[in-house]
One Martini backbone bead per residue (centre of mass of N, CA, C, O) as a GRO file, in nm:
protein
  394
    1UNK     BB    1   5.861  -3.798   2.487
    2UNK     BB    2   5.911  -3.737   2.167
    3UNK     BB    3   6.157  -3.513   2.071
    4UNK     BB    4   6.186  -3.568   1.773
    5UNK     BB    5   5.901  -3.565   1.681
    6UNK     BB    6   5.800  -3.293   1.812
    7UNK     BB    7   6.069  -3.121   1.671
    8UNK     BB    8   5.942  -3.198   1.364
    9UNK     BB    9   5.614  -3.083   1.415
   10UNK     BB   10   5.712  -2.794   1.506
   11UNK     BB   11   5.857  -2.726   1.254
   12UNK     BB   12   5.625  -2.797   1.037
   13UNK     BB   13   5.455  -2.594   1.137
   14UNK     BB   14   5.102  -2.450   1.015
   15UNK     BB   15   4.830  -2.270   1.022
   16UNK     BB   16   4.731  -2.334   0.713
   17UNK     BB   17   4.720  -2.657   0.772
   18UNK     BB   18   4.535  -2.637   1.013
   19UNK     BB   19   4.285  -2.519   0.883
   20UNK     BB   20   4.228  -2.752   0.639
   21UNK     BB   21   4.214  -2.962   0.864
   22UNK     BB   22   3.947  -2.838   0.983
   23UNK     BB   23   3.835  -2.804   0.693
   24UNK     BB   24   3.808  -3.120   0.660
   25UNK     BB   25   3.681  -3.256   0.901
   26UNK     BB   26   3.422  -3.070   0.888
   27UNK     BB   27   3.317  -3.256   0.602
   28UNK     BB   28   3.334  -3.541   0.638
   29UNK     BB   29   3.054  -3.481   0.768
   30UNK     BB   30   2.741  -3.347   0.854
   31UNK     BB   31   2.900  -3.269   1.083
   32UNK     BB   32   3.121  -3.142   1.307
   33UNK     BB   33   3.329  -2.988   1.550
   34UNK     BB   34   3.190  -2.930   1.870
   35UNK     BB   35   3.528  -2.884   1.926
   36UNK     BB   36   3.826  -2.874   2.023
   37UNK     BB   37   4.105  -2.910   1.783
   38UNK     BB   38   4.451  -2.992   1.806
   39UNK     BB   39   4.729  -2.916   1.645
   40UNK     BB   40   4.834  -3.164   1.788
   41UNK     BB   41   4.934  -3.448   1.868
   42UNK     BB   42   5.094  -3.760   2.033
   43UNK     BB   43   5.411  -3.921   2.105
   44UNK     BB   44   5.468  -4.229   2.219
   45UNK     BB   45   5.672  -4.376   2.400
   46UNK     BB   46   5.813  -4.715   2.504
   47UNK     BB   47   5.812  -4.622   2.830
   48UNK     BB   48   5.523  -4.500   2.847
   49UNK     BB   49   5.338  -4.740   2.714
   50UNK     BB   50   5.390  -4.950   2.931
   51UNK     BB   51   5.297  -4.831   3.168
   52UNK     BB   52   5.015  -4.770   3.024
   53UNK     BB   53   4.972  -5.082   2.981
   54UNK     BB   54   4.988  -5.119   3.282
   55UNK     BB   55   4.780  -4.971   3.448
   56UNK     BB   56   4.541  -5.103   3.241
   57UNK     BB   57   4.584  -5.403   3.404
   58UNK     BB   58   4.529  -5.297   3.698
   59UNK     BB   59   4.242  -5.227   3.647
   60UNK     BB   60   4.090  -5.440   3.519
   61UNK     BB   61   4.168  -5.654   3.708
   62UNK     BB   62   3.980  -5.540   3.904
   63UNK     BB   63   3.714  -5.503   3.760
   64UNK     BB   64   3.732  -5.857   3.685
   65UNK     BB   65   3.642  -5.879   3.957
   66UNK     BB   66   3.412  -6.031   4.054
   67UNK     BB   67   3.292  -5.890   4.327
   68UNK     BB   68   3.293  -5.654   4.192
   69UNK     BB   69   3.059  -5.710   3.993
   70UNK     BB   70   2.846  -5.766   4.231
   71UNK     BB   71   2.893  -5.461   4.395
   72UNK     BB   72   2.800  -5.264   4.179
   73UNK     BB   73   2.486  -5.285   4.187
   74UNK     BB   74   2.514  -5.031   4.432
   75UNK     BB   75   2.581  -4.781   4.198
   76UNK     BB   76   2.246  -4.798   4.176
   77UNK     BB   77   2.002  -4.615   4.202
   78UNK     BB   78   1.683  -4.764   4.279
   79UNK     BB   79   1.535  -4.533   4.078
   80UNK     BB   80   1.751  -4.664   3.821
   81UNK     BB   81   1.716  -4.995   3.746
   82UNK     BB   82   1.741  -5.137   3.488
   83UNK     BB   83   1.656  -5.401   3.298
   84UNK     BB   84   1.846  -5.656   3.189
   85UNK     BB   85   2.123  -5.727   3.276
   86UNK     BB   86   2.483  -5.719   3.212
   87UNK     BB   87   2.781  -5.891   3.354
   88UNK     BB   88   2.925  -5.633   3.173
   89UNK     BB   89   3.054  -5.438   2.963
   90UNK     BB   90   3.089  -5.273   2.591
   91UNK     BB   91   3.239  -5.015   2.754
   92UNK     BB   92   3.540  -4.889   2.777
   93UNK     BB   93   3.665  -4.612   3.009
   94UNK     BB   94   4.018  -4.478   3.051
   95UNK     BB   95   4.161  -4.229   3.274
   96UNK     BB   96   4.481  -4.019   3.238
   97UNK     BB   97   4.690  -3.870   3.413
   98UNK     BB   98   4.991  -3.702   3.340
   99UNK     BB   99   5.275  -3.757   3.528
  100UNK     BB  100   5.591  -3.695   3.750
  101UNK     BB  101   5.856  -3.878   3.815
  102UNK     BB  102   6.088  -3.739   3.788
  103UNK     BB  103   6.195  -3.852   3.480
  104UNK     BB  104   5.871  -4.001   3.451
  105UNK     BB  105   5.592  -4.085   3.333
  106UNK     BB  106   5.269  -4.117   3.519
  107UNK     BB  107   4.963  -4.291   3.507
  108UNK     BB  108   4.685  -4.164   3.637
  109UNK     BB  109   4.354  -4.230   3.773
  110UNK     BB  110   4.050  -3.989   3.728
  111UNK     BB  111   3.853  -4.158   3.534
  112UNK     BB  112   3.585  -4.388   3.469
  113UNK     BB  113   3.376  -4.565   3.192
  114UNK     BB  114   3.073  -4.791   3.117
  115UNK     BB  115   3.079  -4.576   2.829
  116UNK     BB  116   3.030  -4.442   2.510
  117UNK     BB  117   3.245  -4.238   2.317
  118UNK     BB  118   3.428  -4.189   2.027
  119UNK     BB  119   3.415  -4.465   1.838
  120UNK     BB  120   3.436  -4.305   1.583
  121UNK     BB  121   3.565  -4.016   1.516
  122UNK     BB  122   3.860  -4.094   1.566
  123UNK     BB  123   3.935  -4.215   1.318
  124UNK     BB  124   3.904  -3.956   1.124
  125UNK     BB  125   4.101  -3.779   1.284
  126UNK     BB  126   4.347  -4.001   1.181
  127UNK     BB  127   4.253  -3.927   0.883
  128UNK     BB  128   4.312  -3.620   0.866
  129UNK     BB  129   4.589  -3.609   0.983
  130UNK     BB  130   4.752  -3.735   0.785
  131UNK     BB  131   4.691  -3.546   0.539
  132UNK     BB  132   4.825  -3.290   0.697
  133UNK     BB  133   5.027  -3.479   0.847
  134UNK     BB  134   5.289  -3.637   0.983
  135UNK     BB  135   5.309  -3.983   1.014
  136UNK     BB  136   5.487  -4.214   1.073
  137UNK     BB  137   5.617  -4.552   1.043
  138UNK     BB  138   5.449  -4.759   1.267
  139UNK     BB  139   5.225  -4.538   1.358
  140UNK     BB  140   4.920  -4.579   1.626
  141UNK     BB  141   4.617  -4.558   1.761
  142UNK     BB  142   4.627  -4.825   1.811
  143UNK     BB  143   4.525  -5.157   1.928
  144UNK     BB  144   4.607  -5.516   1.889
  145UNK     BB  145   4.601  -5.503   1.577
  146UNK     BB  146   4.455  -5.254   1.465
  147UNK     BB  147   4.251  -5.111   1.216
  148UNK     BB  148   4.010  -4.976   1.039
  149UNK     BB  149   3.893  -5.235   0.941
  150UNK     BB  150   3.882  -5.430   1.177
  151UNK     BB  151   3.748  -5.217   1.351
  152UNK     BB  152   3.472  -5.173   1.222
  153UNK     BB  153   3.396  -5.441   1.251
  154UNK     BB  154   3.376  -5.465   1.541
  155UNK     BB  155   3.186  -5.288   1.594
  156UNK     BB  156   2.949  -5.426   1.435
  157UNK     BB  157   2.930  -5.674   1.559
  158UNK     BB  158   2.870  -5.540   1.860
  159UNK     BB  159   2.595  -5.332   1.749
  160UNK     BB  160   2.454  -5.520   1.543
  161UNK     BB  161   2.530  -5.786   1.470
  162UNK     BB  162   2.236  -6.018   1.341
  163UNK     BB  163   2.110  -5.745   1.235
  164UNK     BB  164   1.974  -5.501   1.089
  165UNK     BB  165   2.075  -5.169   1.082
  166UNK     BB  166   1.766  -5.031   1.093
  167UNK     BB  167   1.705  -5.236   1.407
  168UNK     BB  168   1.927  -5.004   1.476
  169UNK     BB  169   2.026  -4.774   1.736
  170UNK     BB  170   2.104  -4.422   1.861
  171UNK     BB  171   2.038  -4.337   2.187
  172UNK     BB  172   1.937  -4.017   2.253
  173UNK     BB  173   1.943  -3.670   2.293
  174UNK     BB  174   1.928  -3.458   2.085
  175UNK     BB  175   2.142  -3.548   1.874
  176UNK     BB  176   2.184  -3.262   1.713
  177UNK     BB  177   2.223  -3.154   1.991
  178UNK     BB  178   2.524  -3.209   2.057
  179UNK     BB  179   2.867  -3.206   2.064
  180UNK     BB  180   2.889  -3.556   1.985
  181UNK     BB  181   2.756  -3.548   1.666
  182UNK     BB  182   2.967  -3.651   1.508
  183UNK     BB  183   2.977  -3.931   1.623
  184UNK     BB  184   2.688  -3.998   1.526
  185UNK     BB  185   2.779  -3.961   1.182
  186UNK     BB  186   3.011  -4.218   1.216
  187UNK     BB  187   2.815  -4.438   1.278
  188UNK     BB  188   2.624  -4.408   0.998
  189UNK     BB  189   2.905  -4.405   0.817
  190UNK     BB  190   3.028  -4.689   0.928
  191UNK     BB  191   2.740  -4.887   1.017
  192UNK     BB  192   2.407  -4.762   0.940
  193UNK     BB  193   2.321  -4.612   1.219
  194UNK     BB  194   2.079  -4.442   1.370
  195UNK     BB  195   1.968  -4.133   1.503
  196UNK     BB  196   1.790  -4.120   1.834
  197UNK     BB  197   1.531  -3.971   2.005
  198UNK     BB  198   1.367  -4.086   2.237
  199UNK     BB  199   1.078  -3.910   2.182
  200UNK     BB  200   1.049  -4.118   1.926
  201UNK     BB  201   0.969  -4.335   2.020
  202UNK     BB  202   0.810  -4.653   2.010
  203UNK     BB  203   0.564  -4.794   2.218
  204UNK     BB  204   0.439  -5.168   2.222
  205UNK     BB  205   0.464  -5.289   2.521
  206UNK     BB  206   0.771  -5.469   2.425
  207UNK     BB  207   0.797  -5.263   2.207
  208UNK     BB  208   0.983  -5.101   1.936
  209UNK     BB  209   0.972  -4.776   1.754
  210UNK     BB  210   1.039  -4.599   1.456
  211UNK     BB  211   1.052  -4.331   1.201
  212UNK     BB  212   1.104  -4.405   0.847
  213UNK     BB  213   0.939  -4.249   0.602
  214UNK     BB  214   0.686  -4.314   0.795
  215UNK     BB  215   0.787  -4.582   0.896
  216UNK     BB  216   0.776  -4.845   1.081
  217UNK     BB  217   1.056  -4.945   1.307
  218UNK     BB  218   1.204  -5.232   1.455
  219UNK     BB  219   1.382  -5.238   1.755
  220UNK     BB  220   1.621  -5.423   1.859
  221UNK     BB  221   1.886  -5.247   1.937
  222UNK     BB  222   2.064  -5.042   2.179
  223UNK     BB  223   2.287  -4.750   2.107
  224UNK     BB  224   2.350  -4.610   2.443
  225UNK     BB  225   2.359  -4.229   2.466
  226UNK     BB  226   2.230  -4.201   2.760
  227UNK     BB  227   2.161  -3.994   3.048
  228UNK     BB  228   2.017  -3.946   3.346
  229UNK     BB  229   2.104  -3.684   3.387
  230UNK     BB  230   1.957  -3.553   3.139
  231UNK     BB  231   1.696  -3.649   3.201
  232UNK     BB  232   1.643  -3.523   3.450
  233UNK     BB  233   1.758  -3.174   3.375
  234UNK     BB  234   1.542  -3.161   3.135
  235UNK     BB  235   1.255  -3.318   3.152
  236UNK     BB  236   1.244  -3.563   3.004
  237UNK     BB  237   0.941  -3.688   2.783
  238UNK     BB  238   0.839  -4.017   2.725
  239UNK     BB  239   0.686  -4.312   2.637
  240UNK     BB  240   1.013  -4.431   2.688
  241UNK     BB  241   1.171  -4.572   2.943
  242UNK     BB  242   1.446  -4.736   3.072
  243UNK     BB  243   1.317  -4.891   3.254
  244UNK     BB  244   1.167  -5.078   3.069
  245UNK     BB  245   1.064  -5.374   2.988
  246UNK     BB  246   1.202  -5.473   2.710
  247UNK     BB  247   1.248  -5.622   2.331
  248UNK     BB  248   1.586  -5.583   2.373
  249UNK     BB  249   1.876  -5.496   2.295
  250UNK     BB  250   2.160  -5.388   2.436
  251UNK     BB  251   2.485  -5.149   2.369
  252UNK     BB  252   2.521  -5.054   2.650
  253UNK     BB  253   2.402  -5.061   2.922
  254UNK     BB  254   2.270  -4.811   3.181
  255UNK     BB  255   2.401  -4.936   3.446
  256UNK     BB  256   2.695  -4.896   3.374
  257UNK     BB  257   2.721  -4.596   3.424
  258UNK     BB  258   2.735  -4.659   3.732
  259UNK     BB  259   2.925  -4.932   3.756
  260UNK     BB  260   3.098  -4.731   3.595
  261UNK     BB  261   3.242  -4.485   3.803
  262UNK     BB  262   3.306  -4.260   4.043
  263UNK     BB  263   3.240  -4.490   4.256
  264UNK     BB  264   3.477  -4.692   4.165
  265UNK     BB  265   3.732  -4.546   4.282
  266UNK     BB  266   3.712  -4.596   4.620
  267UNK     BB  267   3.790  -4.958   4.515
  268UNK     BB  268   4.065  -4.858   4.416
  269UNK     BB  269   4.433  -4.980   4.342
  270UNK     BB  270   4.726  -4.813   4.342
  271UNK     BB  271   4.990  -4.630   4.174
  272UNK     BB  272   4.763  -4.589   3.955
  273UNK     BB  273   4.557  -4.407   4.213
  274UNK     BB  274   4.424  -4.191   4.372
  275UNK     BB  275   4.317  -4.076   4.654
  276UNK     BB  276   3.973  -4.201   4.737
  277UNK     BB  277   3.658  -4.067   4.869
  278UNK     BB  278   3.350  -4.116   5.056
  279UNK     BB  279   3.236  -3.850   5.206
  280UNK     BB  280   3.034  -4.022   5.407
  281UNK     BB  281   3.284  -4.222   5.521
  282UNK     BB  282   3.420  -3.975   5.689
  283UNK     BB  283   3.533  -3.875   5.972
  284UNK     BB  284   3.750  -3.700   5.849
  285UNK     BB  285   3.935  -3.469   5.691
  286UNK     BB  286   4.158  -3.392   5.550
  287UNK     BB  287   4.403  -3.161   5.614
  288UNK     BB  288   4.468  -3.115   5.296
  289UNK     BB  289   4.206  -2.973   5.105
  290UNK     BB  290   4.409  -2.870   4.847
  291UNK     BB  291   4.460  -3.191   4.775
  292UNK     BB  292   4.140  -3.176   4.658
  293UNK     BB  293   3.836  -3.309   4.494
  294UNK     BB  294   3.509  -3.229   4.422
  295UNK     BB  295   3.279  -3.488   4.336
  296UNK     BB  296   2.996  -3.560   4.162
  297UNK     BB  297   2.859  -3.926   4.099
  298UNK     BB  298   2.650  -3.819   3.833
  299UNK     BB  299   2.806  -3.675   3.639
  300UNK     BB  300   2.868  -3.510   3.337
  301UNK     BB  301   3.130  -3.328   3.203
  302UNK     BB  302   3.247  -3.207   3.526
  303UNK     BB  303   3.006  -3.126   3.650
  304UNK     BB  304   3.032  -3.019   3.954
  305UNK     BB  305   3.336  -2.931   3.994
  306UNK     BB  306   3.573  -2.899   4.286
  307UNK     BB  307   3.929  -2.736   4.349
  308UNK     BB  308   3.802  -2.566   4.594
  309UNK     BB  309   3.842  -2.676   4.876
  310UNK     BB  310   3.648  -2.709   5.246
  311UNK     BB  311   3.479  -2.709   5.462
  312UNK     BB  312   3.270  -2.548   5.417
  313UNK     BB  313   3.144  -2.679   5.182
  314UNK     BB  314   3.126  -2.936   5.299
  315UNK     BB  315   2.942  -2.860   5.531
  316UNK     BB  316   2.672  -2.808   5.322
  317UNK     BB  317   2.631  -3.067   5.238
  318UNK     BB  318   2.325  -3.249   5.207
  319UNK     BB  319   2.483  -3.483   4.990
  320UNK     BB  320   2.734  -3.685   5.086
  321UNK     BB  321   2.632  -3.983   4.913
  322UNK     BB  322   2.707  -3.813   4.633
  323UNK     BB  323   3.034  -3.797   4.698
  324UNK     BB  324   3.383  -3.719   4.615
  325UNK     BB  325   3.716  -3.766   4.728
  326UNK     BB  326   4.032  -3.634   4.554
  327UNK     BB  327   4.330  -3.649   4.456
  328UNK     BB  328   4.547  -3.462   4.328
  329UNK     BB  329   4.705  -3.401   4.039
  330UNK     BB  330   5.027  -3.328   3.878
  331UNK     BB  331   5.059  -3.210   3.586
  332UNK     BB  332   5.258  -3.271   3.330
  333UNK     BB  333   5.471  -3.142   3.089
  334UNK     BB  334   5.442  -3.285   2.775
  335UNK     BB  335   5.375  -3.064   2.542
  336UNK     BB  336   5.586  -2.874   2.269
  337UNK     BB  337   5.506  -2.540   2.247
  338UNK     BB  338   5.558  -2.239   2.149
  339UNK     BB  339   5.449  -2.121   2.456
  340UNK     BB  340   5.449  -2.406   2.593
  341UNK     BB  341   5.269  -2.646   2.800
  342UNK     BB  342   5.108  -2.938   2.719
  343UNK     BB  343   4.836  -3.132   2.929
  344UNK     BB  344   4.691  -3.405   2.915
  345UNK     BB  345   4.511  -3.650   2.867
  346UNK     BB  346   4.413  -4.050   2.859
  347UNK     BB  347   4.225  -4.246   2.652
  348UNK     BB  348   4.105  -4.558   2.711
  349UNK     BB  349   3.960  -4.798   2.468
  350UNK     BB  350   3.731  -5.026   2.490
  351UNK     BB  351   3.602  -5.386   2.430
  352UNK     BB  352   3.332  -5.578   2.548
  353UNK     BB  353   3.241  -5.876   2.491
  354UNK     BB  354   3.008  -6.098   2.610
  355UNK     BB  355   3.204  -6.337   2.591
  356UNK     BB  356   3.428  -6.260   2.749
  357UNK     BB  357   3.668  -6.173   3.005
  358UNK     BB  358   3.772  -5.924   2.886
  359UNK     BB  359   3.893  -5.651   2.758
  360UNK     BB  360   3.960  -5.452   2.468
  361UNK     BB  361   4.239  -5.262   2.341
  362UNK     BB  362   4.186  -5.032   2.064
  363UNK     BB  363   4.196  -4.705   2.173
  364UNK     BB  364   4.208  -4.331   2.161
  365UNK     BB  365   4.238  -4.043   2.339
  366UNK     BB  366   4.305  -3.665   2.411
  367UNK     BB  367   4.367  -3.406   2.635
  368UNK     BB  368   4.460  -3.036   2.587
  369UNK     BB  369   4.588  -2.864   2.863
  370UNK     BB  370   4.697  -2.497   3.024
  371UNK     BB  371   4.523  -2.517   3.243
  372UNK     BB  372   4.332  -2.585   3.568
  373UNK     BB  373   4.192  -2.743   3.342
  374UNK     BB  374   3.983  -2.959   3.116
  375UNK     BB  375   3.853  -2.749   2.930
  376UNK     BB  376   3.702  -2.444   2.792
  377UNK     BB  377   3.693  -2.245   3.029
  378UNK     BB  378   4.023  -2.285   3.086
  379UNK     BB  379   4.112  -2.232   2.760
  380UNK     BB  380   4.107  -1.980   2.662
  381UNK     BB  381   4.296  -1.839   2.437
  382UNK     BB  382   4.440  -2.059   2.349
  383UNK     BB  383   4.678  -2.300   2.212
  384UNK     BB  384   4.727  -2.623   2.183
  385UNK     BB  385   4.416  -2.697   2.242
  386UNK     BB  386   4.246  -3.003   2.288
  387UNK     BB  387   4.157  -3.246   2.087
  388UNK     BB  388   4.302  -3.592   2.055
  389UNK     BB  389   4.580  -3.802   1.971
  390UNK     BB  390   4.791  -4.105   2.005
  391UNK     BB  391   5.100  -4.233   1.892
  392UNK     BB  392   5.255  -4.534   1.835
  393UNK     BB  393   5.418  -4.817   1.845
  394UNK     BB  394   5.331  -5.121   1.694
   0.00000   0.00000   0.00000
């Protein structure tokens, strides 16, 4: 990426203002960081920016496209299609590995989510940053000439809307113990909205309600974090179910977690694409299935996911219409750390307003990992690998 501010970031990095630097972020909120957080961000060149700002447009430009948003009501399995669905998502996350193509890097799309993110947390992050870390003048993790102030009111904007804070709630599973329990601390410190844990819901006909201080408060609005594989793998119980048909507004309908997400991969094309097929709809395997990689479309956070792939495994697959074959891709060497070079993934960050014609890029968040994969499992006593963001030339 950018090699003189690389080079000039780790001159000056130490270990001791690493540790204060973990020490402010995890203090700044009532939770932590409960996943490994990078010694540095990254610095995005204005040739890599671009390419990657032209792919983000070759997604969305397919994904806004009537026909797909038709067809996408296809990826909802029958028995999970909640009531009174939005026309598009208001959460939209593009997830890209860094890959090189002689000496260019090229981002392919490997996952992408109708779903939201880190949404609160990353803006923090970037102000932990700045306190502890140069970075240089005219560099922002945001887009679109958003800045702190501004990103914050369209947040409230988009999930607030014209209700009091009191009567939208942040809906999880047990909010306290999820790994992004800091980003649900980030939006009550945000935006004024509590995180509710669904079995908490009180339902009264189509009404719902939380109980506050013993008061019950009435919830208009839900920024929704459930997603259904957890609430199937928990067999979690409650009076209110997403299926239920209630009179609320979503911010963040349910139905997108499945309408953009692994499902929607081999209905995209183009050179920032990898092949990617439905199991089920392959008359023959691919010749060389270790260029392969098999997940199931349903899964969140990595679950489930082979990158040892066989004919033997596949032919074992007793619900083949519920996995995907997608080509592997090979992350390049992108960031320059003391011991090694660590691979990237870059999540870029959407907002798409009710009544917008696409979505608005926002933000992002990097992912960088040493290992054969990216998650904590790969990354075993690793250092400069973990969680962090991208800054570029505003």
């Amino acid at each position: 990426m950018i090699s003189e501010l690389r080079n000039k970031f780790n001159s000056e990095f130490n270990e001791n203002t690493y540790q204060e630097f973990l020490n402010y972020l995890n203090s700044m909120l009532k939770f932590p960081a409960d996943f490994r957080v990078c010694e540095t961000p990254m610095f995005l060149s204005d040739d890599f920016k671009k390419e990657l700002l032209s792919a983000c447009d070759n997604i969305t430009n397919q994904l806004c496209d009537e026909n797909f948003l038709k067809s996408s009501v296809n990826a909802i399995p029958k028995n999970l299609i909640v009531p009174n669905d939005t026309k598009h998502p208001i959460f939209l996350s593009l997830d890209f590995a860094i890959t090189q193509d002689e000496n260019q890097f090229i981002p392919k799309l490997i996952e992408l989510q109708g779903f939201p993110t880190l949404y609160g947390y990353q803006i923090y992050l970037d102000k932990a940053i700045r306190k502890y870390f140069h970075i240089p003048d005219g560099f922002t993790a945001y887009f679109n000439n958003y800045n702190y102030s501004s990103y914050v009111e369209k947040l409230r904007q988009i999930i607030i809307g014209n209700e009091n804070p009191e009567n939208v709630i942040l809906l999880e599973i047990q909010p306290e113990f999820q790994k992004t329990r800091i980003d649900f601390a980030a939006m009550e410190e945000l935006i004024g909205i509590k995180s509710v844990c669904i079995t908490d819901v009180i339902k009264r006909g189509k009404n719902l309600f939380y109980k506050s201080d013993s008061k019950e408060i009435p919830i208009k609005r839900i920024y929704n974090r459930v997603i259904f594989d957890e609430l199937i793998r928990k067999d979690i119980k409650s009076d209110f179910s997403l299926l239920d048909d209630v009179d609320v507004h979503w911010v963040g309908h349910p139905n997108w977690f499945f309408k953009i997400s692994k499902f929607t991969l081999p209905q995209l094309k183009g050179k920032y694409v990898p092949e990617c097929y439905f199991l089920n709809q392959l008359d023959k395997y691919p010749d060389d299935l270790s260029q392969f990689v098999l997940k199931p479309l349903f899964s969140f956070a990595g679950l489930g996911v082979d990158v040892d792939v066989t004919k033997k495994k596949l032919d074992l697959i007793s619900d083949p219409d519920n996995y995907i074959l997608q080509q592997k891709v090979e992350y390049a060497p992108v960031i320059k750390t003391p011991d090694d070079y660590s691979k990237v993934e870059i999540r870029m960050m959407y907002l798409w307003e009710e009544n917008a014609s696409k979505p608005e890029l926002v933000l992002n968040l990097i992912r960088t990992s040493k290992g054969k994969m990216m998650g904590v499992d790969f990354n075993k006593n690793k250092t400069w690998v973990g969680s962090s963001v991208a800054y570029h030339k505003d």
